[in-house]
N, C-alpha and C positions, 0 to 999 in steps of 0.2 A: 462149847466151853466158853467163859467169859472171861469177858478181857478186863484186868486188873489193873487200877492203875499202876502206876509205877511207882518209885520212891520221890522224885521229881512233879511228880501230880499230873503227869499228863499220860494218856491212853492212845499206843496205837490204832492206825485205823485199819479196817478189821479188814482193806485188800492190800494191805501192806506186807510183803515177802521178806528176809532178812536173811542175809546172806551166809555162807558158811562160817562168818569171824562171829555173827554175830550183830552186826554193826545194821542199821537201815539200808535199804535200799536207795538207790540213786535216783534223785527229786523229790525228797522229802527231807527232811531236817527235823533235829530235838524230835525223834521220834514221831516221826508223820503227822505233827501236827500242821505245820509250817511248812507250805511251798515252795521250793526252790525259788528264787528270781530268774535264775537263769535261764529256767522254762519258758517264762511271759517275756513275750517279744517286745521290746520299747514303744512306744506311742510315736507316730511321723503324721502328724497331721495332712503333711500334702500327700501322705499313701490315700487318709482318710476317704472317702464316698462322701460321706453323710458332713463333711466342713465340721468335726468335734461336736461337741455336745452343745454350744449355741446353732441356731436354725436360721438358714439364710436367708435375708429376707430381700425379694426381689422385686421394684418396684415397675408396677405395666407404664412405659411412657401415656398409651393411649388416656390414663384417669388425671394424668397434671395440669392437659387444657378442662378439666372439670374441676379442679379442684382451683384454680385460679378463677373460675365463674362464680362458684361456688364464695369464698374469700372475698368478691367485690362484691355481690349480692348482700352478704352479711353485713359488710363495714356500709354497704349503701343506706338497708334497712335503721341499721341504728342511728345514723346522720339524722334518717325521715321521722323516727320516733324521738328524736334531741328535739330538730323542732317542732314537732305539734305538741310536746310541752310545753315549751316555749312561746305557742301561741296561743294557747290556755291560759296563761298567766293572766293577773291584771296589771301587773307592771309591763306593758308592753314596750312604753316608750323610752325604759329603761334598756329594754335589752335588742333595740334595733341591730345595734354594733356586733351585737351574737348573733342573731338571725340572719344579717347580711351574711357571717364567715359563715355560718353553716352551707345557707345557700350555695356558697361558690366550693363548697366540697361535696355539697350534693352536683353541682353540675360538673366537677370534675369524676367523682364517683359512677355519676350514670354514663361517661362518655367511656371511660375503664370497663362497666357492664358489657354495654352493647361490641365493642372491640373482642374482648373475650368470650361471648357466645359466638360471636362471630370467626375468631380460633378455633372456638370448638366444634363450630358447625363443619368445619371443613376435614374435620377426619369422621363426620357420618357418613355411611353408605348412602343417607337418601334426605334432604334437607328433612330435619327435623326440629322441635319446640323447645328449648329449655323449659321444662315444668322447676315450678315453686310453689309447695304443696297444691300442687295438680295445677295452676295456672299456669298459662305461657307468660312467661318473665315480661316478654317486650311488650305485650300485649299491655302489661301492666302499670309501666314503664310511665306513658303517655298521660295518665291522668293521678298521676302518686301526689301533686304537689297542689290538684284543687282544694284540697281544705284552705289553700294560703288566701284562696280569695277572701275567706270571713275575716282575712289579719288587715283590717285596714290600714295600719300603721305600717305596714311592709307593700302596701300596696301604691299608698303613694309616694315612699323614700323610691320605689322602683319606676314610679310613674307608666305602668303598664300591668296587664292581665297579666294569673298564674293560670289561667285556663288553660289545659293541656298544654303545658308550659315546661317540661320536666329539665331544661337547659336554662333557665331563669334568662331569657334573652328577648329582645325588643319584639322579636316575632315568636308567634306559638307554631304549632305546628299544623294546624289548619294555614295557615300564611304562607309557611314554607311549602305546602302541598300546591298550592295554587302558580308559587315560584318555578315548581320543581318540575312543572305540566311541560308536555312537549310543547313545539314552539311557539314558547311565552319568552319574552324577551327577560333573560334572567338580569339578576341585580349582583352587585359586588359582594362578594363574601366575606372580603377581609375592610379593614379599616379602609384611610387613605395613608397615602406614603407618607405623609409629611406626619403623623400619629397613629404609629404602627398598633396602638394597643385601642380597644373599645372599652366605654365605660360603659357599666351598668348601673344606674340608681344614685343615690349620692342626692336626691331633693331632700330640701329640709321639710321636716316634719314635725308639728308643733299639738299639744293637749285641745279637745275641745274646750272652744268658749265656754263659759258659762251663760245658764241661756238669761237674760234680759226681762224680767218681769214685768208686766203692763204695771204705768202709775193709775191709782185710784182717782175717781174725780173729784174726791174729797184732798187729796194730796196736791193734787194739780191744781186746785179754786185755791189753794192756801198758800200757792204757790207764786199767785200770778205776777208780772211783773210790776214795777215802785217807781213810781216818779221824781222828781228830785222834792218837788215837795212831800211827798209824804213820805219819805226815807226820816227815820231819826240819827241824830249824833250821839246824843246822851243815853249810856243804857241801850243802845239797841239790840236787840238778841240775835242780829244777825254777828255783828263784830265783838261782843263777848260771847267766849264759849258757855254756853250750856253746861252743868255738870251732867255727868253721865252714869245711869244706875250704874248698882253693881252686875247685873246679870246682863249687861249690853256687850261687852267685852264675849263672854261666852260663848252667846248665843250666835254673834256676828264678829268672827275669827275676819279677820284682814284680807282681805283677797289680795295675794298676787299675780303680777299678768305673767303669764308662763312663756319660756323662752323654745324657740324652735331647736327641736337636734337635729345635729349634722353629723352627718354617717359621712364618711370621704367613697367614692364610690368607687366598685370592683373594676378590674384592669381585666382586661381577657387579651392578649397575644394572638397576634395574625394565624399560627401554628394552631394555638387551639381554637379558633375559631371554625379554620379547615376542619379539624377533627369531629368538632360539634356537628357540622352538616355533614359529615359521612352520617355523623350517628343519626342525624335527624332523617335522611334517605333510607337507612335499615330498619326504624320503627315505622316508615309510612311506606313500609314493602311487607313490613310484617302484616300490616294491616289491611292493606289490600290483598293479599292471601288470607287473613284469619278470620279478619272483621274485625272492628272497633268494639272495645270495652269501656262502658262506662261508670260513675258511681250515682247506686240510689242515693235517701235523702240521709242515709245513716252510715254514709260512706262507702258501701261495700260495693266490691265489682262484681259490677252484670253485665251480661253480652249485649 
């Protein structure tokens, strides 16, 4: 038999019983379309298992010291890729004053690196290599800043090599390896007392010359020197000007003598300077375990 709607428009459901008045059965409503409330239990989130219908997201302490490697790695690379823009340019001697600040965030940046692999190395089971895309990071580390040597203009506002240099400081890290030798009588780490802080750079540095053209020996016979007799008063071409073509102007713009810039140079703090030689000790550890990387002639690292 089928079930008719009703005059209201709605159709019971078809395991729905109706009692001897008539009337629906208990937990259902308006004729069994509509479920009691009373039946569905209230919502208690702290009953909940499953924390409600957002998913709890739990984070592993173990991935933070990676992800803080990771974070200094990244802000380091783009520092390195600001400057070799930068030392692309042909206005170099424009942008000393940028290439010097870059520098001292690159050597605070790499001092940042080496400290946080070194975090992270100490919850591995077994000393292992930060890879970047498959390199060991520190490996890498040591020779990031040789392009600087082609910057001549940074080279001698620093008055010192970038050769494996990655700390922009008066010694490379061949120097400090030789320092670091057993008993070699070491050198002071930090400044002296009386000038807590170390300068970096700061020489002035000025455009090349222009180079000085040989005189012809036709220029030079024509040249030579007058005596007092045979100097004229009257009319002499030396004491009246000459008029001057019109294409002299053009061709021979005015030379002016170009003036040296001065960069003020970088402060390094007694504190980081300690820091620096921690770092420089942990990449000439890395490397007497991994071995030295260097770069071919097209920059790239090879072992």
């Amino acid at each position: 038999m089928s079930l008719l709607p009703r005059p209201g428009g709605k159709v019971p459901p078809s395991g729905s019983k109706k009692t001897s008045g008539g009337s629906p059965s208990n937990g259902w409503v308006d004729g069994g379309n509509v479920a009691d409330s009373r039946r569905i239990p209230p919502y208690d989130a702290a009953k909940d298992k499953h924390g409600g219908l957002a998913p709890k997201i739990s984070y592993n302490s173990s991935l933070l010291p990676e992800l803080e490697v990771l974070k200094a790695i990244i802000l380091r690379e783009d520092y390195l890729t600001r400057l070799l823009d930068m030392s692309k340019r042909e206005s170099q001697y424009t942008l000393v004053g940028s290439m010097a600040n870059t520098l001292d965030l690159i050597r605070l940046t790499t001092v940042e690196v080496v400290e946080a692999i070194a975090a992270w190395r100490k919850l591995q089971p077994k000393h292992m290599p930060f890879k970047w895309y498959g390199v060991n990071y520190l490996l890498k580390v040591p020779s990031d800043l040789d392009f600087m040597q082609e910057c001549d203009v940074m080279v001698r506002w620093l008055g010192f090599s970038l050769d494996r240099n990655p700390f922009v400081m008066p010694d490379n890290l061949d120097t400090r390896g030789q320092v670091f030798e057993p008993r070699r009588p070491g050198t002071p780490t930090t400044s002296s007392i009386d000038d807590p802080f170390l300068s970096v750079g700061g020489l002035p540095v000025a455009a090349a010359a222009a180079p000085v053209h040989p005189m012809s020996p036709t220029t030079a016979a024509g040249r030579k020197a007058k005596t007092a007799y045979e100097t004229r008063v009257l009319n002499d071409e030396d004491l009246v000007p000459r008029p001057k073509p019109a294409g002299f102007q053009a061709s021979h713009p005015p030379t002016t003598k170009s003036k040296p810039t001065v960069v003020l140079p970088s402060q390094i703090g007694d504190l980081d300077v300690l820091r620096i030689r921690e770092a420089e000790k942990s990449l000439l550890e890395e490397e007497a375990l991994f071995g030295r990387f260097k770069r071919d002639l097209y920059g790239r690292l090879v072992p």
